[in-house]
C-alpha positions in Angstrom: 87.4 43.3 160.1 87.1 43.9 163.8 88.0 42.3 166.9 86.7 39.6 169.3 87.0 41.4 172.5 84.6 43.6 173.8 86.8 46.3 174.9 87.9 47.0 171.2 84.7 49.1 170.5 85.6 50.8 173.6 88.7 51.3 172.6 88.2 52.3 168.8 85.2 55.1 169.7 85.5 56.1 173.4 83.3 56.2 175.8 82.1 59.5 177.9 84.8 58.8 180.6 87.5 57.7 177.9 88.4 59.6 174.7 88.8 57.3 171.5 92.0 55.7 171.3 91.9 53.8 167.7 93.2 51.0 166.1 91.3 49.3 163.5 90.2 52.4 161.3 94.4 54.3 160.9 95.6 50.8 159.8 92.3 50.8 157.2 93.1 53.4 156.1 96.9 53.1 155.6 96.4 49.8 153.8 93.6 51.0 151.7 95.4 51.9 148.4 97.0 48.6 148.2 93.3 47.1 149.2 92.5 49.0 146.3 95.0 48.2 143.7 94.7 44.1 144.9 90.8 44.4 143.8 91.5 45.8 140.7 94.2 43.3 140.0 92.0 40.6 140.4 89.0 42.1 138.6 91.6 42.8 135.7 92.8 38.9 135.8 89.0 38.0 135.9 88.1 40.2 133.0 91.1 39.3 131.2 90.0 35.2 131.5 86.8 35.8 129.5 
């Protein structure tokens, strides 16, 4: 997860000049129950195979 431009660290922490203006970590975040409940599915389906 991340980005290929340079600036996007700049963007996501700040700099001394620039406060933090982030991206990548409040969409994380948002998306991180379903991240959760997707691994579990597929751990369950794993399991469940055996």
């Amino acid at each position: 997860m991340g980005t290929p431009h340079r600036a996007g660290r700049f963007l996501e922490f700040g700099t001394r000049h620039m406060r933090a203006r982030p991206f990548l970590w409040p969409v994380f975040r948002a998306r991180l129950p379903r991240i959760k409940q997707e691994i579990t599915n597929s751990l369950r389906a794993r399991l469940a195979k055996q």
